[in-house]
mmCIF file of the C-alpha atoms, coordinates in Angstrom:
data_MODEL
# 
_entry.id   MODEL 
# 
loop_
_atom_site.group_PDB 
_atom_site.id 
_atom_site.type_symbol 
_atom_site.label_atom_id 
_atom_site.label_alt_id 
_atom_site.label_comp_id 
_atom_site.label_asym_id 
_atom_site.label_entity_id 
_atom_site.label_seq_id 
_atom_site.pdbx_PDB_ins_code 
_atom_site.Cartn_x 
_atom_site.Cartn_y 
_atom_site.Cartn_z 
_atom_site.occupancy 
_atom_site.B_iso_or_equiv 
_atom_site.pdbx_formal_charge 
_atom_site.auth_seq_id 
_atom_site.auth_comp_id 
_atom_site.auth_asym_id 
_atom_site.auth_atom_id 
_atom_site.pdbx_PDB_model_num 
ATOM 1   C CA . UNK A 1 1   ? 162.471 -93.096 -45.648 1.00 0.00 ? 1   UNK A CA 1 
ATOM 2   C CA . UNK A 1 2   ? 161.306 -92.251 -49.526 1.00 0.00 ? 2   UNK A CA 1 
ATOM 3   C CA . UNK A 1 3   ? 157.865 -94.227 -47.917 1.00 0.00 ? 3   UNK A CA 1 
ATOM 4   C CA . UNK A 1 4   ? 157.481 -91.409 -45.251 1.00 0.00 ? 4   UNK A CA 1 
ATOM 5   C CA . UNK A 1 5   ? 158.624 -89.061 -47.882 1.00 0.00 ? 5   UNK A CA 1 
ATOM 6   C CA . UNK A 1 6   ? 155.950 -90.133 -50.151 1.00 0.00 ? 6   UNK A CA 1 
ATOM 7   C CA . UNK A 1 7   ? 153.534 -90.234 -47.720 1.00 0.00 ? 7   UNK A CA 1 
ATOM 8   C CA . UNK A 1 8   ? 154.499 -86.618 -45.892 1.00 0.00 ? 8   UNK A CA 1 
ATOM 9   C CA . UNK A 1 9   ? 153.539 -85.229 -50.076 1.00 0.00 ? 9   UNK A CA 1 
ATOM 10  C CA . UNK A 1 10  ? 150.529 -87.477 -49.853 1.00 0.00 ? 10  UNK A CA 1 
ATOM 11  C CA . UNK A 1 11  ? 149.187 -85.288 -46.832 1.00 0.00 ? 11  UNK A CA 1 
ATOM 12  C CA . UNK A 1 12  ? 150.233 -82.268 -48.171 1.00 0.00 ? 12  UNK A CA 1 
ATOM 13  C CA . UNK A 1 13  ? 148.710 -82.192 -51.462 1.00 0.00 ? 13  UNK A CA 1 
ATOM 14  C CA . UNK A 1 14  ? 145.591 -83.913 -49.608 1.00 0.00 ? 14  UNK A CA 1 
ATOM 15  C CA . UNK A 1 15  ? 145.090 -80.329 -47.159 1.00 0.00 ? 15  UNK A CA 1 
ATOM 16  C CA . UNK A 1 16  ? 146.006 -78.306 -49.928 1.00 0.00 ? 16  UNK A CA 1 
ATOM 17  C CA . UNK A 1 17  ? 143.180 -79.745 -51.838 1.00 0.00 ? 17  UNK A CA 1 
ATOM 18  C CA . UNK A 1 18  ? 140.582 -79.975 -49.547 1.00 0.00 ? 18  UNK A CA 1 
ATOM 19  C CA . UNK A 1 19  ? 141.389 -75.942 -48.580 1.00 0.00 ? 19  UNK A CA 1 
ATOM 20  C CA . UNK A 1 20  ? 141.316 -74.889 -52.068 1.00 0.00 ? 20  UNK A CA 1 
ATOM 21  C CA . UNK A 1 21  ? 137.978 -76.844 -52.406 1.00 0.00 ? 21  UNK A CA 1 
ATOM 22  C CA . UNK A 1 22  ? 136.604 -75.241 -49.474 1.00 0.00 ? 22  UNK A CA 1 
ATOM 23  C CA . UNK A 1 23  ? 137.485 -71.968 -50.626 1.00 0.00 ? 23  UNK A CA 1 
ATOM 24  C CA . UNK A 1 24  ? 135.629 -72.132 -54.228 1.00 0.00 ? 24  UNK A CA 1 
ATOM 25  C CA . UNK A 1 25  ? 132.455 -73.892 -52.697 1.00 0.00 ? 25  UNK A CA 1 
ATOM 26  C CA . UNK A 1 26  ? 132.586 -70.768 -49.819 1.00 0.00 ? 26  UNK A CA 1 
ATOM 27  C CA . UNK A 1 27  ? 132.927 -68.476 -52.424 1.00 0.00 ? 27  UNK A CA 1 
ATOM 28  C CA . UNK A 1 28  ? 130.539 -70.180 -54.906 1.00 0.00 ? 28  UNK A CA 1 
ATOM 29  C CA . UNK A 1 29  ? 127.515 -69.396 -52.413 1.00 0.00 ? 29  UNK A CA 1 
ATOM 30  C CA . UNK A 1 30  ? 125.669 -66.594 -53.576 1.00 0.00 ? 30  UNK A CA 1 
ATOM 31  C CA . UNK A 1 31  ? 125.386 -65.511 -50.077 1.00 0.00 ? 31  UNK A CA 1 
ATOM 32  C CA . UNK A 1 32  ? 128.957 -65.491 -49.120 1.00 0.00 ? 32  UNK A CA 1 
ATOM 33  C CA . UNK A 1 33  ? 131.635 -62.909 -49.688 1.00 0.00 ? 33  UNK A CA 1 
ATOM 34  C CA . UNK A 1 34  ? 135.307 -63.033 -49.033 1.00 0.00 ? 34  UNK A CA 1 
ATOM 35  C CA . UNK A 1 35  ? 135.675 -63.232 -45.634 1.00 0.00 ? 35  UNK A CA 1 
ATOM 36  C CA . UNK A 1 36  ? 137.691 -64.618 -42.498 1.00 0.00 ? 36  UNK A CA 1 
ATOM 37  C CA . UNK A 1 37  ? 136.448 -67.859 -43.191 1.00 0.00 ? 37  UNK A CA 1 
ATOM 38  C CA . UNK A 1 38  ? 137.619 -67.653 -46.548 1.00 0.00 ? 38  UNK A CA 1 
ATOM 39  C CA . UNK A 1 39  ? 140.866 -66.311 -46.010 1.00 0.00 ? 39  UNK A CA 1 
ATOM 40  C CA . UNK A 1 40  ? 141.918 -68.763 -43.308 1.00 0.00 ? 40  UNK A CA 1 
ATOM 41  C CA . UNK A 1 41  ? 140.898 -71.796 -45.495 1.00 0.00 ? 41  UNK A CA 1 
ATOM 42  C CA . UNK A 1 42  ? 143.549 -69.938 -48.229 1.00 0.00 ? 42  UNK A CA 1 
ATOM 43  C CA . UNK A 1 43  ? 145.954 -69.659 -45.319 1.00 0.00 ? 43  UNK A CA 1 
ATOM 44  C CA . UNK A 1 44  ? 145.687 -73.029 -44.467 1.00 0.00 ? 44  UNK A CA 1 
ATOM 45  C CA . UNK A 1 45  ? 146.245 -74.537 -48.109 1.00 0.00 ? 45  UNK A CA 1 
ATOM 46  C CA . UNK A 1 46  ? 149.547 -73.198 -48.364 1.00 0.00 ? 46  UNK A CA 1 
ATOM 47  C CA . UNK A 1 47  ? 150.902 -74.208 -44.603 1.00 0.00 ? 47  UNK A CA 1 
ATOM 48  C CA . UNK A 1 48  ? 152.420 -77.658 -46.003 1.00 0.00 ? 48  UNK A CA 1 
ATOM 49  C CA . UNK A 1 49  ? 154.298 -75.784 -48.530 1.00 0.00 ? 49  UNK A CA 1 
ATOM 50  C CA . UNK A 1 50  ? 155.459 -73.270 -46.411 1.00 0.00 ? 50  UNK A CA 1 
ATOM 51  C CA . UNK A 1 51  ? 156.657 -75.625 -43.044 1.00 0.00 ? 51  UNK A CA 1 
ATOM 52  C CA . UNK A 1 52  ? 160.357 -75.853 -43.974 1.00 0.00 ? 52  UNK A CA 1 
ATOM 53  C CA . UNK A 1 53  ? 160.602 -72.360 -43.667 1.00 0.00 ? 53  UNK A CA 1 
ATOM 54  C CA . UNK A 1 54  ? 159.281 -71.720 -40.426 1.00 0.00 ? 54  UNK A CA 1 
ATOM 55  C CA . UNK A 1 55  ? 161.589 -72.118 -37.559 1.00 0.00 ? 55  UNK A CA 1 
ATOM 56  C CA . UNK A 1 56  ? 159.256 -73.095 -35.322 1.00 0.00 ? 56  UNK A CA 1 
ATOM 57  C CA . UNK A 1 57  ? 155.316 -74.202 -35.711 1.00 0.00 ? 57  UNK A CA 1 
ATOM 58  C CA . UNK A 1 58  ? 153.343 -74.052 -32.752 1.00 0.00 ? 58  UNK A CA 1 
ATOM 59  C CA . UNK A 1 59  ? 149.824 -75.203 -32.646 1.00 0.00 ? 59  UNK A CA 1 
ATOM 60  C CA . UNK A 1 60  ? 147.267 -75.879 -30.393 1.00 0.00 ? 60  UNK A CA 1 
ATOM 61  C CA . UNK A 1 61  ? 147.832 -78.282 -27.540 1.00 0.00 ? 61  UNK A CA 1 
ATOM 62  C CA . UNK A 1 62  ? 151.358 -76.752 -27.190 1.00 0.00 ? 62  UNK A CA 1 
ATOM 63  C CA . UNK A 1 63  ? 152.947 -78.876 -30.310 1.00 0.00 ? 63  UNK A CA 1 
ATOM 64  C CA . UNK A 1 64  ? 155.916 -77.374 -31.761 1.00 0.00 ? 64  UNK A CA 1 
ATOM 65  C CA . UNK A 1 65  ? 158.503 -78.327 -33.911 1.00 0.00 ? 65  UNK A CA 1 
ATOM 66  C CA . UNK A 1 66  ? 161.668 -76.798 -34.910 1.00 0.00 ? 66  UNK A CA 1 
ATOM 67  C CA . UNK A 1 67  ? 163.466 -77.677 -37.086 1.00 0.00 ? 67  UNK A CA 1 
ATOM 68  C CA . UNK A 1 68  ? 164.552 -74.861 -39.411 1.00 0.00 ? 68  UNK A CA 1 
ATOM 69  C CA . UNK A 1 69  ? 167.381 -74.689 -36.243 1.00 0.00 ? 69  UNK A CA 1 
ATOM 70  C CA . UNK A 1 70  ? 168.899 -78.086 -36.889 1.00 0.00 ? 70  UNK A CA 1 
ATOM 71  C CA . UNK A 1 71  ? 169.393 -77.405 -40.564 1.00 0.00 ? 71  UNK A CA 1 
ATOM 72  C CA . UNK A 1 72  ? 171.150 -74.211 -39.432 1.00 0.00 ? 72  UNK A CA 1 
ATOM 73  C CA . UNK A 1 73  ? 172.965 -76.027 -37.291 1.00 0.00 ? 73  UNK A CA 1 
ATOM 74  C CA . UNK A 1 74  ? 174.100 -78.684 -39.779 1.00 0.00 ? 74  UNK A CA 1 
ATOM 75  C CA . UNK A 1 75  ? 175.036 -76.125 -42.232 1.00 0.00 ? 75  UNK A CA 1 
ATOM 76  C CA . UNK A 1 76  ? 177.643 -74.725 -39.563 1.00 0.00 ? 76  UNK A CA 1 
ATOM 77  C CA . UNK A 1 77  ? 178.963 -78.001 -38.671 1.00 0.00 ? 77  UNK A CA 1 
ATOM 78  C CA . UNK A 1 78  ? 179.498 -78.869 -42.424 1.00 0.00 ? 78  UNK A CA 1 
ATOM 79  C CA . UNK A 1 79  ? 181.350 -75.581 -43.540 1.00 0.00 ? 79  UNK A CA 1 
ATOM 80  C CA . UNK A 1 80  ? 183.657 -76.666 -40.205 1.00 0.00 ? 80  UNK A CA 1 
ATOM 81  C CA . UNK A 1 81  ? 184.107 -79.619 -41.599 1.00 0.00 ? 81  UNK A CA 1 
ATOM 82  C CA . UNK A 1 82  ? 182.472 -81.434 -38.792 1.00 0.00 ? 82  UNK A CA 1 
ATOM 83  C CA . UNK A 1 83  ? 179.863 -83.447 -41.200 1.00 0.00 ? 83  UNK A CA 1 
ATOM 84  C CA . UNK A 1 84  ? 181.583 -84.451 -44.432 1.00 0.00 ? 84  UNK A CA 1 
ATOM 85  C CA . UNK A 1 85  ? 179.297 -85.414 -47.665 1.00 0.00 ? 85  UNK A CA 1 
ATOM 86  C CA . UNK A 1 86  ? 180.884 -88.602 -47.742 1.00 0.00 ? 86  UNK A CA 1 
ATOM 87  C CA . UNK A 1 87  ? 178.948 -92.005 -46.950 1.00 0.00 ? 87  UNK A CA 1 
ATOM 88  C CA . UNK A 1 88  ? 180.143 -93.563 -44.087 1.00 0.00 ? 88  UNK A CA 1 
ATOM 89  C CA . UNK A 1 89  ? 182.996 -96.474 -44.396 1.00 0.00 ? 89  UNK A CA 1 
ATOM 90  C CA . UNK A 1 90  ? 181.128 -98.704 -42.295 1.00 0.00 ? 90  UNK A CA 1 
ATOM 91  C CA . UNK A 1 91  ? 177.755 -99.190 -40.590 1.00 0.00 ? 91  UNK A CA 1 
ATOM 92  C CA . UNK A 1 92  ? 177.675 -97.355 -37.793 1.00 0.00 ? 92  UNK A CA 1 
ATOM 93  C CA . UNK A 1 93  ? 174.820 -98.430 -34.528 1.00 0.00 ? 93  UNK A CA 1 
ATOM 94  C CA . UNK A 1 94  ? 174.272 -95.604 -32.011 1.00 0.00 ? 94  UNK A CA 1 
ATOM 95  C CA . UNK A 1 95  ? 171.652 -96.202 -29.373 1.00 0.00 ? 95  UNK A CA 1 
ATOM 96  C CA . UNK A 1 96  ? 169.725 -92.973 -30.703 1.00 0.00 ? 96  UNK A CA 1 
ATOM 97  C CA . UNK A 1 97  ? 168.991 -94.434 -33.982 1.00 0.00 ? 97  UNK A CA 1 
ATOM 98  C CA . UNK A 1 98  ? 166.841 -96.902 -32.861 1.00 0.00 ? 98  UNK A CA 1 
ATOM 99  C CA . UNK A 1 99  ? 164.406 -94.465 -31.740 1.00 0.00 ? 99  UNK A CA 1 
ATOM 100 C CA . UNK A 1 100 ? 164.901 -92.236 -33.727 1.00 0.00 ? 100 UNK A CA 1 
ATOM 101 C CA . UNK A 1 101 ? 161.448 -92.943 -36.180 1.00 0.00 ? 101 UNK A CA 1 
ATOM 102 C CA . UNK A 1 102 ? 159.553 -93.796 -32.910 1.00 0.00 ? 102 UNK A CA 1 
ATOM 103 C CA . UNK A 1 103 ? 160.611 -90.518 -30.860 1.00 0.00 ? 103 UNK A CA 1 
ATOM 104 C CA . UNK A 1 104 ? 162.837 -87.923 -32.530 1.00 0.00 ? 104 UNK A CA 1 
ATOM 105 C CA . UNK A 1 105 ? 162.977 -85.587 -29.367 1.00 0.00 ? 105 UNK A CA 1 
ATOM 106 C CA . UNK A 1 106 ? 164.456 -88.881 -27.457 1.00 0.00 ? 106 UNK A CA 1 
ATOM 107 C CA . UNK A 1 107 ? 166.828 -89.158 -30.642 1.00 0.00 ? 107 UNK A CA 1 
ATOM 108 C CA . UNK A 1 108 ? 168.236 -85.522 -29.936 1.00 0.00 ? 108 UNK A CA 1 
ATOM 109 C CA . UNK A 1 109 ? 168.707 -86.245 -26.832 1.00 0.00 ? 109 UNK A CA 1 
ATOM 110 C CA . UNK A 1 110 ? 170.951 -89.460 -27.366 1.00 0.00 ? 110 UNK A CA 1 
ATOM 111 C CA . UNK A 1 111 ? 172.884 -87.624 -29.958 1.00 0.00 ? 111 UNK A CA 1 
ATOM 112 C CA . UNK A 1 112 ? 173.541 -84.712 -27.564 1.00 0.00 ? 112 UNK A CA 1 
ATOM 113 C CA . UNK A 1 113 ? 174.230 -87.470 -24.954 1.00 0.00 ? 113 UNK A CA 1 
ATOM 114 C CA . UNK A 1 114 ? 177.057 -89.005 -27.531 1.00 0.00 ? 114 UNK A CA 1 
ATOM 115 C CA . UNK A 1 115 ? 178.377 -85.839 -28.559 1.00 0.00 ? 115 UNK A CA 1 
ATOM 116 C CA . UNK A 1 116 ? 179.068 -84.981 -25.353 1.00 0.00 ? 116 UNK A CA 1 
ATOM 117 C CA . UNK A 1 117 ? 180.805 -88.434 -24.530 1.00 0.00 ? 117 UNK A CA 1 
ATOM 118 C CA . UNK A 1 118 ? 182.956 -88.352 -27.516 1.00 0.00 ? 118 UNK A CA 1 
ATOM 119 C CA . UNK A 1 119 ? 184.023 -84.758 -26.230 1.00 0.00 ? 119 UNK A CA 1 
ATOM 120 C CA . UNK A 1 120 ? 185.126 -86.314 -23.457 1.00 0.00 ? 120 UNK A CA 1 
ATOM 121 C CA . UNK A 1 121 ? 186.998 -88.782 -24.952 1.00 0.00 ? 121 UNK A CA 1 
ATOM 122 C CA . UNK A 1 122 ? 188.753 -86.465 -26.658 1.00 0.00 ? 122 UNK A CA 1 
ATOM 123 C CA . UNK A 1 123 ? 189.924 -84.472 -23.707 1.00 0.00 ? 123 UNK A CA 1 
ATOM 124 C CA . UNK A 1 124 ? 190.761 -88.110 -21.961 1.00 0.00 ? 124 UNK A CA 1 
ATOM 125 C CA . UNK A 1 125 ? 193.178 -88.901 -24.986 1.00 0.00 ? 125 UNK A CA 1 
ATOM 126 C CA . UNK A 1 126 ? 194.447 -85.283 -24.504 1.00 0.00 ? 126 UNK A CA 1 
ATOM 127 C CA . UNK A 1 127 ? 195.472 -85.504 -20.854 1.00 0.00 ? 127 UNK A CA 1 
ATOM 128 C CA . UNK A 1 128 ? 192.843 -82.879 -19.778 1.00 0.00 ? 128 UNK A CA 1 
ATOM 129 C CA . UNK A 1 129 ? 190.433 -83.918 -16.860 1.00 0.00 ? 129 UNK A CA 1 
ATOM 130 C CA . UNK A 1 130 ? 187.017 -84.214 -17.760 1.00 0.00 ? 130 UNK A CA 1 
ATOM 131 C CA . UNK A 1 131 ? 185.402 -84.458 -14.398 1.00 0.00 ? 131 UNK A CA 1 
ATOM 132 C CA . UNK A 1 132 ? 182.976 -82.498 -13.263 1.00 0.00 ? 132 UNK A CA 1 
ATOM 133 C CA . UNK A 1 133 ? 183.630 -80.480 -16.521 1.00 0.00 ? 133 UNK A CA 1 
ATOM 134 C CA . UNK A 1 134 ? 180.805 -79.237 -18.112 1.00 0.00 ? 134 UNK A CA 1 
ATOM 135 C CA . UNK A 1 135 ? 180.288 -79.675 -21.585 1.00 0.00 ? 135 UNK A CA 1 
ATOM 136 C CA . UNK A 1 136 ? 181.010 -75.379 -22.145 1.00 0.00 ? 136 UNK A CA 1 
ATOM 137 C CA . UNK A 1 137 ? 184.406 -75.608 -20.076 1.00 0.00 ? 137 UNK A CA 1 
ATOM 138 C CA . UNK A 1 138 ? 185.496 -78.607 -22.005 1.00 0.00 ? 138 UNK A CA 1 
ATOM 139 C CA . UNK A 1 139 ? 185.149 -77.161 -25.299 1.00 0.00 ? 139 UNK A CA 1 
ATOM 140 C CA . UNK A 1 140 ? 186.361 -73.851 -24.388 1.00 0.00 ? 140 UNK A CA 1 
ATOM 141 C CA . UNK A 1 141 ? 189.339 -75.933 -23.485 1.00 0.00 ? 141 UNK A CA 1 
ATOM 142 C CA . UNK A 1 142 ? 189.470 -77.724 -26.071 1.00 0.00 ? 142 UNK A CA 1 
ATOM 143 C CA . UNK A 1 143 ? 189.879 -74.484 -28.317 1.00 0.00 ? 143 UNK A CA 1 
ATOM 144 C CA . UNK A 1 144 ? 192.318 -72.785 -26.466 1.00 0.00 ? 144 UNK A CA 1 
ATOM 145 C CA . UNK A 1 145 ? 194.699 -75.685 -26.691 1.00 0.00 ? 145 UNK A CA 1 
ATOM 146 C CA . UNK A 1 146 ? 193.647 -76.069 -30.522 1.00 0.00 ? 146 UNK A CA 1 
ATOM 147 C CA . UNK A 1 147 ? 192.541 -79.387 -30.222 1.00 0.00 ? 147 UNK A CA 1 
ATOM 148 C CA . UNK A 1 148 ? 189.368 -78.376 -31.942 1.00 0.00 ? 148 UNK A CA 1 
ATOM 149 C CA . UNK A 1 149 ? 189.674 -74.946 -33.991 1.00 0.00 ? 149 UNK A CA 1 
ATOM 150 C CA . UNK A 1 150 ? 187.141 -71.543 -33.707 1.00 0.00 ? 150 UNK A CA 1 
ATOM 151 C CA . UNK A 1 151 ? 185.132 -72.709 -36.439 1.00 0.00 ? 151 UNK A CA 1 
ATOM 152 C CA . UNK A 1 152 ? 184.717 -76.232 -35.407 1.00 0.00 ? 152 UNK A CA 1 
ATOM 153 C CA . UNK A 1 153 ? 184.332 -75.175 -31.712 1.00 0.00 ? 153 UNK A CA 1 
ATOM 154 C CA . UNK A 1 154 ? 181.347 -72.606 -32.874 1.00 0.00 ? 154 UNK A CA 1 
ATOM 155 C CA . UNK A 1 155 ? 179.327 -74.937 -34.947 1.00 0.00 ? 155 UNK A CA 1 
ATOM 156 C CA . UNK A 1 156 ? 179.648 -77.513 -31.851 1.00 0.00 ? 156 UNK A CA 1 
ATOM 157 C CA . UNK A 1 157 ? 178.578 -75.143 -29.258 1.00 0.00 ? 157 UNK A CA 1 
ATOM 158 C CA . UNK A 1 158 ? 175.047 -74.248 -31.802 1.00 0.00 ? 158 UNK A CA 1 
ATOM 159 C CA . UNK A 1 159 ? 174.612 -77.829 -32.328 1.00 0.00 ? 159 UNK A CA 1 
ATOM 160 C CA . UNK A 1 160 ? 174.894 -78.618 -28.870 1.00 0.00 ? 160 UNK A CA 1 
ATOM 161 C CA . UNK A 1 161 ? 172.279 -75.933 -28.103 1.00 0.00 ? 161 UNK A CA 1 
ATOM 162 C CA . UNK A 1 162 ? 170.070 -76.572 -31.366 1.00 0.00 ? 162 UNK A CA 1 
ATOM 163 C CA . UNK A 1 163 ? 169.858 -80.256 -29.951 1.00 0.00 ? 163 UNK A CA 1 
ATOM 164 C CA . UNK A 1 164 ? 169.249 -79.459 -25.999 1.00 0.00 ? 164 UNK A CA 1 
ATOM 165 C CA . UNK A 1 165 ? 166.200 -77.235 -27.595 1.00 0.00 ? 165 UNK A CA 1 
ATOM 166 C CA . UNK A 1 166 ? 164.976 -79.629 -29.465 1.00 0.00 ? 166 UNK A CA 1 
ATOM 167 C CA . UNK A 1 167 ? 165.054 -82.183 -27.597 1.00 0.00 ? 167 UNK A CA 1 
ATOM 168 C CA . UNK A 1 168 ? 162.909 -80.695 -24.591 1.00 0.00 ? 168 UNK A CA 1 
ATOM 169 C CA . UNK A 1 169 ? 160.459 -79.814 -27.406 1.00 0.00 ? 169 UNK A CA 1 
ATOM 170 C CA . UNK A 1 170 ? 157.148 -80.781 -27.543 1.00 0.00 ? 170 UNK A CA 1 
ATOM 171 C CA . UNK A 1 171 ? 155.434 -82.766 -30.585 1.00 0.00 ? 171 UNK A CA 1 
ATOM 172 C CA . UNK A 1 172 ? 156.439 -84.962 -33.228 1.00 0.00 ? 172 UNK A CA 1 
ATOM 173 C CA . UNK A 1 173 ? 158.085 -83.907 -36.375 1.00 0.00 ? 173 UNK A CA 1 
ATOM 174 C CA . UNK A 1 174 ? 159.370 -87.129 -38.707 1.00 0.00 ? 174 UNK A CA 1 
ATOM 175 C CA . UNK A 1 175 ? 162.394 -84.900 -40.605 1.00 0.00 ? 175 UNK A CA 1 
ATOM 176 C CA . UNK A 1 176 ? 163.557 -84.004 -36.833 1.00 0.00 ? 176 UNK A CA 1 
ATOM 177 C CA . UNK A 1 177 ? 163.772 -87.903 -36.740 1.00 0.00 ? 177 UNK A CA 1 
ATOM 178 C CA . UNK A 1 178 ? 165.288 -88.563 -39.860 1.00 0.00 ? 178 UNK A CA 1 
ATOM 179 C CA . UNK A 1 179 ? 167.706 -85.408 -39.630 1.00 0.00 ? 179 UNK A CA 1 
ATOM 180 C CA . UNK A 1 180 ? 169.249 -87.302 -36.368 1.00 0.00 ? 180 UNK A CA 1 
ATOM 181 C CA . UNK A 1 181 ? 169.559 -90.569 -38.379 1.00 0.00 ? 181 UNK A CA 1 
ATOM 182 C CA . UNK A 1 182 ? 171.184 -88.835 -41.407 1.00 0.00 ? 182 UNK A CA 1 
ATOM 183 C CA . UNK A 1 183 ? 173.989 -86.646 -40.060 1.00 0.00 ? 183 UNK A CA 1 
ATOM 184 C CA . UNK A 1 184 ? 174.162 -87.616 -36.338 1.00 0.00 ? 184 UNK A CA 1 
ATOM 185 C CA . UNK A 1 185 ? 176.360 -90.511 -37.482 1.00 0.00 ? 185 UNK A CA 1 
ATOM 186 C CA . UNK A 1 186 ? 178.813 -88.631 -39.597 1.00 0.00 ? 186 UNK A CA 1 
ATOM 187 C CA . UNK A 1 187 ? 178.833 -85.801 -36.886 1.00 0.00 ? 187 UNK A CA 1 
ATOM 188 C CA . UNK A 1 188 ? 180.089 -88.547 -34.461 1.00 0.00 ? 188 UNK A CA 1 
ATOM 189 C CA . UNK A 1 189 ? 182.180 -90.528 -36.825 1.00 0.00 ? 189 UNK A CA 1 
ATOM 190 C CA . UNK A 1 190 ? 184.340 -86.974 -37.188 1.00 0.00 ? 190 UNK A CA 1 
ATOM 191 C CA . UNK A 1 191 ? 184.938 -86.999 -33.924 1.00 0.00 ? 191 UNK A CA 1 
ATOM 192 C CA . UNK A 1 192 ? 185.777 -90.121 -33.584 1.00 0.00 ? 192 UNK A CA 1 
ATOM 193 C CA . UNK A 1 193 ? 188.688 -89.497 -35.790 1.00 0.00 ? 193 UNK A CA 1 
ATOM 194 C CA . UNK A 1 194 ? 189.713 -86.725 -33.479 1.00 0.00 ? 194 UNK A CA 1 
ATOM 195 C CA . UNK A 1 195 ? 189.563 -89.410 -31.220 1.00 0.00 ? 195 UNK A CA 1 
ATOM 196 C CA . UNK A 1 196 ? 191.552 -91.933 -32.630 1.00 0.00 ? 196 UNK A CA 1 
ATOM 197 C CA . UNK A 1 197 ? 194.361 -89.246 -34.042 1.00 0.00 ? 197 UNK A CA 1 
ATOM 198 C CA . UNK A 1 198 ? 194.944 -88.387 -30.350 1.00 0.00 ? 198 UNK A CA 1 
# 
């Protein structure tokens, strides 16, 4: 991961340089004056810098990325206590981590996919029929029999709808990947402690 890391700074300083240089050899032509061409070459030297605040990118061919969302998202779950800071006890293997470097959109999905099932569980272990529940009903059940409280319910409900999003997005974005492999883990691992306290 500190490889991509590397190489994602690599890139960055790489367009950054290449736009400022373009920039000073536009300008240093006694014929040109500061002008659109000029400006977007500026523009696009500070894009890599600026990515992690946008909350979405979109660029030609229909590629966007969000990701701004799921960091949102994760903040949420974290003040509910739903992702804890702590390593994990044990290594953990979800199905969505294998992918999740290959095809970070497919990642999101499995994650959603295993949130969902662990929701389930949960109800199951509770005595409240899951079938033909949708995910919505079961975790507005969930709260009103205070299985799961406001806070943790909320930051469930946005990261359930941060992931659908993103995971029907378009485009590759290598955090989105490594976000998923990072805290989809402990996300699960806290409810499977809801799970096993039933």
């Amino acid at each position: 991961m500190n490889n991509e890391k590397n190489q994602r700074k690599v890139i960055q300083f790489s367009i950054t340089g290449v736009a400022i240089v373009l920039a000073i050899v536009h300008l240093k032509c006694p014929d040109l004056k500061i002008d659109l061409i000029t400006i977007l070459l500026l523009v696009i030297s500070i894009l890599p810098w600026l990515s992690p605040l946008f909350k979405s990118i979109e660029l030609p061919g229909g590629l966007k990325v969000e990701f701004s969302e799921l960091k949102n998202a994760e903040a949420k779950a974290k003040k509910a206590g739903l992702i804890k800071d702590t390593p994990l006890d044990k290594e953990v293997k979800y199905s969505f981590l294998k992918v999740a470097s290959i095809d970070p959109n497919l990642a999101l999905a499995g994650l959603r996919i295993e949130i969902e099932k662990a929701l389930i569980q949960i109800c199951e272990k509770h005595n409240i029929p899951a079938e033909r529940q949708g995910v919505g009903q079961l975790m507005r059940i969930l709260s009103e029999r205070q299985i799961i409280n406001r806070q943790e319910n909320a930051a469930l409900l946005d990261m359930l709808s941060t992931l659908n999003r993103a995971a029907h997005g378009h485009g590759y974005d290598e955090r989105i990947g490594d976000w998923a492999i990072e805290f989809g883990p402990k996300l699960l691992e806290t409810l499977n402690e809801k799970i096993n306290a039933a």
